[in-house]
Wavefront OBJ file of the C-alpha trace (Angstrom):
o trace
v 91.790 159.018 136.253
v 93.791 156.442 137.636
v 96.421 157.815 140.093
v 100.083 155.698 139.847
v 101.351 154.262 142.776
v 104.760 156.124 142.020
v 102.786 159.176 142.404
v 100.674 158.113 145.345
v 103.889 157.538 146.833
v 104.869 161.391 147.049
v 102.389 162.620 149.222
v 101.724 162.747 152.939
v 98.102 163.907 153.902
v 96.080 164.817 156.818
v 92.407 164.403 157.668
v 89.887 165.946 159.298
v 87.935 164.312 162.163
v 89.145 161.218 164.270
v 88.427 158.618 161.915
v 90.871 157.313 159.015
v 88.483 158.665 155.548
v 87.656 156.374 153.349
v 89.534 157.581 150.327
v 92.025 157.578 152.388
v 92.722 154.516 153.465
v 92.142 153.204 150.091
v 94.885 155.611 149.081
v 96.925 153.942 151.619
v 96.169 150.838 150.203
v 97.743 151.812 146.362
v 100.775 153.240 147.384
v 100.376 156.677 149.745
v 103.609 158.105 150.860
v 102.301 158.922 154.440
v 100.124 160.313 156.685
v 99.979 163.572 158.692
v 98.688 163.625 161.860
v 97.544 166.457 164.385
v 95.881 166.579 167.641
v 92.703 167.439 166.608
v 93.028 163.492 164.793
v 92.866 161.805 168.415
v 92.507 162.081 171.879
v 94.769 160.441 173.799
v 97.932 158.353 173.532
v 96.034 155.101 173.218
v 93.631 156.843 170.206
v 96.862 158.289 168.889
v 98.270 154.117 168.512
v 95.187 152.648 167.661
v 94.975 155.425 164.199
v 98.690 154.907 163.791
v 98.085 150.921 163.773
v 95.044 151.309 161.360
v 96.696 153.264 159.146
v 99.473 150.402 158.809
v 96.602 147.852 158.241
v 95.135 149.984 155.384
v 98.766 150.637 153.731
v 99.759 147.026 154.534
v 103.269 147.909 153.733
v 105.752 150.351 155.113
v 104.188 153.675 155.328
v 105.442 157.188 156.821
v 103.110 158.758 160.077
v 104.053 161.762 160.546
v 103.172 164.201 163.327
v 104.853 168.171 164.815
v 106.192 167.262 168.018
v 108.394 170.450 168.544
v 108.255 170.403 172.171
v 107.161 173.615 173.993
v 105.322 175.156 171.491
v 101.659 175.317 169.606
v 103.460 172.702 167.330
v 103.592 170.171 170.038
v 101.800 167.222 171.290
v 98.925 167.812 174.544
v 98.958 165.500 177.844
v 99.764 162.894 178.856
v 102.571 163.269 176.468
v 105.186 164.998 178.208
v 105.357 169.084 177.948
v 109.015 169.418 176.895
v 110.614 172.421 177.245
v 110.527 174.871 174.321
v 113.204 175.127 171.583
v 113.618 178.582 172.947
v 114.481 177.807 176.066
v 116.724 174.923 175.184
v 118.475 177.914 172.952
v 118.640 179.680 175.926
v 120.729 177.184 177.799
v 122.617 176.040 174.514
v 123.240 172.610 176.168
v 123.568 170.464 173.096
v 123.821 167.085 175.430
v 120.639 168.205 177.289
v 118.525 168.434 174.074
v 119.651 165.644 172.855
v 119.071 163.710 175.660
v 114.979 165.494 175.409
v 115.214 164.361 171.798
v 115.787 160.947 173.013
v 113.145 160.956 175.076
v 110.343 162.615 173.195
v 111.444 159.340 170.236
v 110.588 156.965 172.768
v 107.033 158.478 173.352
v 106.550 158.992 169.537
v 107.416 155.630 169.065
v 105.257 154.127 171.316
v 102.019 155.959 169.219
v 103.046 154.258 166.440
v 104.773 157.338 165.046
v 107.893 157.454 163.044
v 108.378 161.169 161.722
v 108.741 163.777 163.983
v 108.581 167.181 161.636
v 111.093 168.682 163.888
v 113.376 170.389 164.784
v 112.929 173.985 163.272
v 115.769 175.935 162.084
v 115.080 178.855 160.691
v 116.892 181.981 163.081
v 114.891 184.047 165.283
v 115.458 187.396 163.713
v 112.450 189.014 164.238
v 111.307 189.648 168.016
v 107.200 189.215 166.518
v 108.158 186.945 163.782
v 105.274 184.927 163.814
v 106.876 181.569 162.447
v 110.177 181.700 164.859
v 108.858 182.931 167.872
v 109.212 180.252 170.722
v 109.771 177.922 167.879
v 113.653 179.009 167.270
v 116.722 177.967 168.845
v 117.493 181.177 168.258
v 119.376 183.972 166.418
v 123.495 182.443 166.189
v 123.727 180.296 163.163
v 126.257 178.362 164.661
v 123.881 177.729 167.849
v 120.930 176.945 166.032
v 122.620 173.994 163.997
v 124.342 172.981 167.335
v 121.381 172.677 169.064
v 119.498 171.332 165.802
v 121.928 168.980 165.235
v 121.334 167.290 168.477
v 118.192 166.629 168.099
v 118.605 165.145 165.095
v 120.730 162.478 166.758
v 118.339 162.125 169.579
v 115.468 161.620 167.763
v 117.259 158.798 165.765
v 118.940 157.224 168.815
v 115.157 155.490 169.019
v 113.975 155.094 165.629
v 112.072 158.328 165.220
v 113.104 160.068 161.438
v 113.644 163.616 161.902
v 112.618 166.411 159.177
v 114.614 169.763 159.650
v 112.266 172.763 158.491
v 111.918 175.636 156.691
v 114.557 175.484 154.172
v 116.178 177.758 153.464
v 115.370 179.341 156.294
v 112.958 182.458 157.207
v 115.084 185.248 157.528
v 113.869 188.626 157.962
v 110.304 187.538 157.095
v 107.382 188.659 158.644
v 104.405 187.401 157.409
v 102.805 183.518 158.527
v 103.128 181.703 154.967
v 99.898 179.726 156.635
v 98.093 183.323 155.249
v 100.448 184.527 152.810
v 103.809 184.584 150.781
v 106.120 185.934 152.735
v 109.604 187.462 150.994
v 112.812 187.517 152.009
v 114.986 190.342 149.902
v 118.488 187.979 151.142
v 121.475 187.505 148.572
v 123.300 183.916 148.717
v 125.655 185.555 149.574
v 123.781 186.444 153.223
v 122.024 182.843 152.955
v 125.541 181.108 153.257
v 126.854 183.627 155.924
v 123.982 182.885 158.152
v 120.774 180.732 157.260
v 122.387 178.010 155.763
v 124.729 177.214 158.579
v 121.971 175.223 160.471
v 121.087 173.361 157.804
v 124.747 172.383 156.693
v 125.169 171.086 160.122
v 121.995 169.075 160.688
v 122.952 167.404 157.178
v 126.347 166.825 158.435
v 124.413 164.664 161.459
v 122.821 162.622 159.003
v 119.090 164.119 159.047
v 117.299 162.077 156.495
v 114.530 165.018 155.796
v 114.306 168.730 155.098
v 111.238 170.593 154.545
v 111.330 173.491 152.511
v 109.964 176.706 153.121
v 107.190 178.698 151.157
v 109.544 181.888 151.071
v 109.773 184.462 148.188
v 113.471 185.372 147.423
v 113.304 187.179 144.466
v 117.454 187.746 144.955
v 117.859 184.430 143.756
v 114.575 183.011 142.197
v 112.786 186.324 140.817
v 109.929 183.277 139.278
v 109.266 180.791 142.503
v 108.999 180.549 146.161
v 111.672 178.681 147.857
v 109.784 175.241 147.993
v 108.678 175.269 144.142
v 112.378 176.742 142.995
v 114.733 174.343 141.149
v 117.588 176.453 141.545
v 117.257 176.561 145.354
v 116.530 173.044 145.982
v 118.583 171.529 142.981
v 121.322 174.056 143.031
v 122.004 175.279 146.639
v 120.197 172.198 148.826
v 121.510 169.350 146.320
v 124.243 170.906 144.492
v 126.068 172.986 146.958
v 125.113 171.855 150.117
v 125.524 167.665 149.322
v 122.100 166.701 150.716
v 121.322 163.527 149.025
v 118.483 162.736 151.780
v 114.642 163.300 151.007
v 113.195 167.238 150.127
v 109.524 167.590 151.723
v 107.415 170.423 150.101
v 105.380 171.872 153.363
v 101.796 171.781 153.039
v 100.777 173.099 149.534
v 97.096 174.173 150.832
v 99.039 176.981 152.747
v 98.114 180.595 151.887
v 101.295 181.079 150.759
v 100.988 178.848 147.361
v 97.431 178.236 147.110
v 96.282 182.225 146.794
v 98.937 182.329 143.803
v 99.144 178.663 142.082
v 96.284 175.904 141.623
v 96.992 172.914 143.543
v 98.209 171.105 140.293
v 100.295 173.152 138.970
v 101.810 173.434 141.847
v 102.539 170.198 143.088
v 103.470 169.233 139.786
v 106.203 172.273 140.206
v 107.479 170.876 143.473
v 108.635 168.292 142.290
v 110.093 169.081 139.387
v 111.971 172.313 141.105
v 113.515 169.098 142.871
v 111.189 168.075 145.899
v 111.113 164.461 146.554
v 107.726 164.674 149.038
v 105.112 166.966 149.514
v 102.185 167.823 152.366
v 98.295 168.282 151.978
v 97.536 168.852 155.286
v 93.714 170.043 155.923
v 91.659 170.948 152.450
v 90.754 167.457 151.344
v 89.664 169.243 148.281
v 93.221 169.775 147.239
v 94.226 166.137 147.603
v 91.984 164.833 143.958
v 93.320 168.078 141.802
v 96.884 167.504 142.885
v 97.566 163.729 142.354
v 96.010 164.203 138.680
v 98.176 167.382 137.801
v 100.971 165.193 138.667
v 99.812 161.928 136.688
v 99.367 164.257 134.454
v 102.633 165.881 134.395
v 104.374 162.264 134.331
v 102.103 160.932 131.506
v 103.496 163.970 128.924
v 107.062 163.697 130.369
v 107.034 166.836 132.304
v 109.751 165.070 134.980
v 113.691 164.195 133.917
v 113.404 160.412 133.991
v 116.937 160.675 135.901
v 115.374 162.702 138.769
v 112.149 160.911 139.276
v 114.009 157.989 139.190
v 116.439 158.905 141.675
v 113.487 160.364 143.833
v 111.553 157.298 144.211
v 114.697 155.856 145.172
v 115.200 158.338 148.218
v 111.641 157.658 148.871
v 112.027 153.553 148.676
v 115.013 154.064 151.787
v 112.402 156.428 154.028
v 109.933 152.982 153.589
v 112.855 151.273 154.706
v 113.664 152.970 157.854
v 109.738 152.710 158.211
v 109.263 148.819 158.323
v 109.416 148.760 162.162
v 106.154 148.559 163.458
v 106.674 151.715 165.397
v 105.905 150.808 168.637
v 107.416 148.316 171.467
v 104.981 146.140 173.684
v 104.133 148.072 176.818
v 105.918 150.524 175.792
v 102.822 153.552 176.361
v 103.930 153.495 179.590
v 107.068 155.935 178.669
v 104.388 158.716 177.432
v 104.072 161.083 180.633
v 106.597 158.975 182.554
v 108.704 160.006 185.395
v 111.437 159.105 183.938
v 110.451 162.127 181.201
v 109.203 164.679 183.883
v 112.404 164.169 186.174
v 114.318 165.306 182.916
v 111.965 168.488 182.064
v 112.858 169.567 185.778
v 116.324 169.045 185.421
v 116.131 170.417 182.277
v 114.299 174.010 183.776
v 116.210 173.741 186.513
v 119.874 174.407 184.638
v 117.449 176.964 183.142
v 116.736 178.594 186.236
v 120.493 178.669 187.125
v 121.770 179.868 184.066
v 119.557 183.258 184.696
v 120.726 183.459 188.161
l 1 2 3 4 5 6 7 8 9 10 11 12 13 14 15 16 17 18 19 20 21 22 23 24 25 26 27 28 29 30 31 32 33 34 35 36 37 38 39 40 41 42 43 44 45 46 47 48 49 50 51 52 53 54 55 56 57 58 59 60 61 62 63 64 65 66 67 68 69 70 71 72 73 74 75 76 77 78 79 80 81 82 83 84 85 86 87 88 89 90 91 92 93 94 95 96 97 98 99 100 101 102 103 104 105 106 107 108 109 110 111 112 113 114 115 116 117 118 119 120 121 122 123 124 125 126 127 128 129 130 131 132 133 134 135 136 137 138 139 140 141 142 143 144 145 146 147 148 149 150 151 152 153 154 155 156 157 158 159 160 161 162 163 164 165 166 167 168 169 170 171 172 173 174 175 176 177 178 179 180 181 182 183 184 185 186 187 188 189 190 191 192 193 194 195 196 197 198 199 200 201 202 203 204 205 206 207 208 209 210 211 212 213 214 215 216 217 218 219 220 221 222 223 224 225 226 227 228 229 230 231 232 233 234 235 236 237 238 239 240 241 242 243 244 245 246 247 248 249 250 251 252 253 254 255 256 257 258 259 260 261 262 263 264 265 266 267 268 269 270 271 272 273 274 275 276 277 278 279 280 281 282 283 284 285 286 287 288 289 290 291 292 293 294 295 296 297 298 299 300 301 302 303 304 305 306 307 308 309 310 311 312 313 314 315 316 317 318 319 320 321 322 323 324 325 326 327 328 329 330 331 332 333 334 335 336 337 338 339 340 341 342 343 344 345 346 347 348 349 350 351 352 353 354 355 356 357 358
């Protein structure tokens, strides 16, 4: 069937191999949202800008390339990018000027790929010592720390043109299972969500962060039906009703364990966005990509969406294009990836961490 562009434009997808599929780029061509990108898509900062520049000639219009540049973690870009120091270890030090100022200058090497969404920062709470999404991932454990320290990145990663996406909403918890394998649950009242989960996110929306991804979290407290990222009454009544965002809702990657062992890939992208979700990720099973775009033509052609929300959707998606029409990169400007400019700032950087343990 033929896919609308107003529902091409509500995906972001990834891609095996290092060279733009195809399907894909003709998918780019008729409307795509985006395009996730991982290492394992490039080699190199001057492969990484030659993909991102090919995927803008196949969209030919404003188009969102997205990559995890977390800094310090398995979420983060390889050499000769610059090894930032970890989100933990910023927490550690709690200086909210020095991450920022790291923000700042992990945009400028995003930028100069051709990037412009960094799916970062993370901030769910570090709970769990062996919680496997948190760990060295976390700012760490004080709500009011976390969205601090989450907050500043925010800022720094705008200072230069990057668009941040905060992640997971609303927030891990006390969860111990990877949702990459499985569903994890979370047995937290909103009552408990407000006192300490939320307080990140409040604060990163009060610094203007124009994304939040949501989290594929069970918390049958609140939604006995749906997992965080496919629950209206989270992300309509608590994210958009409560909590004022009126930015863009990304659904993480709906070929996750977590949805894909319990929903088919159409119903449940057709779900995501009518729980409230504005984007969604298909990050690695290309398979996925075909069934979901039709359950959600699908959905649209029987009226399964509130006319009011998707229109008000595709206009939160029309300003992300916006912010997008820069070209992404500045001439010459591959020299700030691995610069000394950005290495004399990780050693200041470990060095106040060094004191601070002293």
């Amino acid at each position: 069937m033929q896919v609308p562009k107003e529902v091409l434009e509500k995906f972001i997808l990834g891609f095996e191999g290092r060279t733009l599929p195809g399907e894909l780029s003709k998918y780019l061509a008729a409307g795509l949202g985006g395009v996730i990108l991982f290492p394992q898509n490039f080699s190199g900062a001057e492969k990484l800008l030659s993909l991102t520049q090919e995927i803008r000639r196949a969209a030919g219009r404003p188009v969102l390339i997205g990559i995890d540049q977390e800094g310090g973690t398995r979420f983060s870009l390889p050499e000769p990018f610059t090894q930032w120091v970890s989100p933990e270890e910023l927490g550690q030090l709690g200086d909210a000027e020095l991450a920022e100022r790291q923000a700042k200058a992990m945009s400028r090497e995003l930028r100069a790929a051709g990037v412009n969404l960094d799916f970062a920062p993370m901030l769910d709470l570090h709970l769990q010592p062996q919680g496997p999404v948190t760990k060295g991932r976390s700012f760490g454990s004080n709500p009011q720390d976390v969205g601090k320290l989450g907050a500043a990145v925010v800022r720094g990663l705008a200072a230069q043109g990057i668009l941040a996406c905060v992640k997971h909403f609303p927030g891990h918890g006390d969860a111990v299972i990877d949702p990459h394998e499985d569903l994890p649950r979370f047995d937290a009242t909103l009552e408990r969500l407000r006192e300490l989960e939320l307080a990140p996110f409040r604060r990163a929306i009060s610094a203007g962060v124009p994304l939040i991804m949501t989290a594929h979290i069970s918390l049958p407290e609140i939604d006995r039906d749906w997992p965080a990222s496919l629950s209206r009454r989270i992300l309509y009544g608590v994210l958009r009703e409560e909590l004022k965002f009126m930015g863009a809702i990304l659904a993480d990657d709906l070929g996750m364990g977590a949805i894909a062992k319990r929903w088919p890939t159409a119903e449940a992208s057709a779900r995501t966005f009518s729980a409230g979700s504005d984007l969604a990720l298909i990050c690695h099973d290309w398979k996925q990509v075909r069934p979901a775009l039709e359950g959600v033509s699908q959905a649209l052609a029987r009226g399964g969406f509130a006319e009011a929300d998707w229109s008000a959707s595709g206009e939160r998606i029309a300003r992300l294009r916006e912010f997008a029409r820069s070209d992404g990169q500045e001439a010459g400007s591959l020299e700030a990836i691995g610069c000394q400019e950005h290495c004399e700032l990780v050693r200041e950087i470990r060095a106040q961490l060094a004191k601070s343990k002293n």
